[in-house]
N, C-alpha and C positions, 0 to 999 in steps of 0.2 A: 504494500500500500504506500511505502514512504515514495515510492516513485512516483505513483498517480497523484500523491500529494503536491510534488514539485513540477508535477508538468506542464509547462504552458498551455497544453490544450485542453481549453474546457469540458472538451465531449470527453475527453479518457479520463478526466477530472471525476464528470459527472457517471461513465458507465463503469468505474472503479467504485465508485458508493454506492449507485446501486447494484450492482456484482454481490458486494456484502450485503447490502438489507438482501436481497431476495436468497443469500444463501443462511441467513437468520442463525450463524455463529454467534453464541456470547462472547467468542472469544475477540470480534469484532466490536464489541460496543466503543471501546478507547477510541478506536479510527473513524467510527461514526459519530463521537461528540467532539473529535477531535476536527471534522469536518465540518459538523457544525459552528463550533466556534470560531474558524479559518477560511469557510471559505467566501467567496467573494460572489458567490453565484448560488438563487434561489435556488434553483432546478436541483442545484448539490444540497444546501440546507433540506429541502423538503425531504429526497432520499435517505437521510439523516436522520430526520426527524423520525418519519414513518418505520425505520429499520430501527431507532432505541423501541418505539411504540407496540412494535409488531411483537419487539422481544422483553415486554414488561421492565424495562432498564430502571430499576430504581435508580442506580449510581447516575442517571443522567439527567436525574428530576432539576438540579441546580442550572446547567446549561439551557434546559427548556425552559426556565424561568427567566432565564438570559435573554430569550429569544422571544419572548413574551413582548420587551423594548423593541425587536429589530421594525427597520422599516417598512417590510413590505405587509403586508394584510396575510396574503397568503401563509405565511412562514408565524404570524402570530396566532393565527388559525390552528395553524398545523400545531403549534406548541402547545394549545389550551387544548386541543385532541389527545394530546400525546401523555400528557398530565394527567387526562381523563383516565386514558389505555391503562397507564399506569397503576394510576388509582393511589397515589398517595395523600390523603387527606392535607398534607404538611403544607401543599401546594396551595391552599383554598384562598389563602391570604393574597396573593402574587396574584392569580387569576383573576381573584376580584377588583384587585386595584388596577388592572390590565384592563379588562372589561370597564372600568368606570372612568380611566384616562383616555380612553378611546373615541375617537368624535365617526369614526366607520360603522355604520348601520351592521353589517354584515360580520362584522369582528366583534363588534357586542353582545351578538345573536350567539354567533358561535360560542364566545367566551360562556355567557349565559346558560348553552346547553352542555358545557364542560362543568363548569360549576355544579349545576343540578346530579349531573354523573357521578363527580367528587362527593358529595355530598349524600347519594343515596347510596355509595359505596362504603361510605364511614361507618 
């Protein structure tokens, strides 16, 4: 992975993260928050996101709370999912301040429907 990490090209960037999510190794989660927090391109966040989510990554609840701030909708979408997939109630605080700094109809929604998830998982 440290390869696909330093490569200039985004597509072997982005078909190196998702190679790991869809091969759903825990032994992968490091290179997956590691990718999250590093990379520069949604497309690779999202595959990230989705591949801790898929694999209940507790250890990645803090960088999904990171992500919670990032700028695009999508990728805070996918964080307040991925929280949910999780399930660790710890998250409930971050989500909600995420959902209530948010002026995005559709990322409040979401947030909104992760929270109730959190929550009826508690």
């Amino acid at each position: 992975m440290h390869v696909a990490e330093a490569d200039s090209d985004k597509k072997v960037r982005l078909f190196a993260v998702a190679g790991l999510r869809m091969r759903g190794d825990r032994a992968n989660v490091p290179f997956l928050v590691g990718a999250l927090e590093d990379a520069r391109d949604d497309g690779i966040k999202l595959h990230a996101i989705r591949g801790l989510a898929e694999m209940r990554a507790s250890e990645s609840v803090a960088p999904l709370v990171a992500a919670l701030d990032e700028r695009s909708a999508l990728v805070r979408m996918a964080a307040g999912d991925a929280l949910a997939d999780i399930g660790d109630n710890a998250a409930i605080p971050a989500v909600e301040a995420a959902r209530r700094r948010t002026w995005n109809p559709f990322v409040r929604h979401s947030l909104r429907m992760a929270l109730a998830r959190l929550r009826a998982a508690a």
